[in-house]
N, C-alpha and C positions, 0 to 999 in steps of 0.2 A: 535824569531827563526822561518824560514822559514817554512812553512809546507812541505812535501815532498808530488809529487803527481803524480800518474801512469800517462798514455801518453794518456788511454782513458777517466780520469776525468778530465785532464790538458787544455781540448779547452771544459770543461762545464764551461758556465756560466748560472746565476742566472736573468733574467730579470721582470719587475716588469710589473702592467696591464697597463700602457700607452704606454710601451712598446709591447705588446702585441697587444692591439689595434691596434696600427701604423704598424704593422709588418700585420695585418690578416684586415683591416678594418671593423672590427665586433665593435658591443657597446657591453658593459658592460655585461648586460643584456640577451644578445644573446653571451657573451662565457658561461657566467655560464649555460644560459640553455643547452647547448650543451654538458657540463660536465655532467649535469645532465643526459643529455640522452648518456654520453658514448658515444661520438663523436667529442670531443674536449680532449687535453694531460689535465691533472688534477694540479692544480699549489701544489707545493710543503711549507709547512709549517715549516717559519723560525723563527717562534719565538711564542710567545703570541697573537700577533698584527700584525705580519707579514707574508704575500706571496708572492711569486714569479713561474717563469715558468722556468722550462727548455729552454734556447734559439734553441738549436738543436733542440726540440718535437716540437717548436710553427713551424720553418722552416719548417722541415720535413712534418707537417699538409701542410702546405701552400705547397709545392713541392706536395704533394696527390692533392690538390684542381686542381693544374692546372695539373697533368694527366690524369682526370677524363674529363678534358677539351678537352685536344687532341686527346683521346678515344672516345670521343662523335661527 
């Protein structure tokens, strides 16, 4: 049976760190530090074993990155 789902969680999706990467080209290494320092969206925990990101927050960072750009 279908899930039923509101109109603002119905365009979340779930994306994984290589997704993430490809979308911000940051390593590894440097999102987690940037979590750490509270300046990167915090990935969400799907399981035991698994994480993912918000795909809207990783955008939305990256839409911040380049107004910061045209501000400058």
């Amino acid at each position: 049976m279908p899930m039923k789902t509101s109109q603002t969680t119905a365009a979340r999706r779930f994306i994984k760190l290589a997704q993430v990467r490809e979308h911000t080209s940051l390593s590894t290494s440097e999102i987690y530090r940037r979590i750490a320092a509270g300046t990167f969206p915090a990935q969400v925990t799907l399981g035991p074993k698994s994480v993912a990101w918000v795909e809207s927050e990783i955008l939305a960072w990256c839409d911040e990155m380049a107004a910061r750009r045209e501000v400058a």
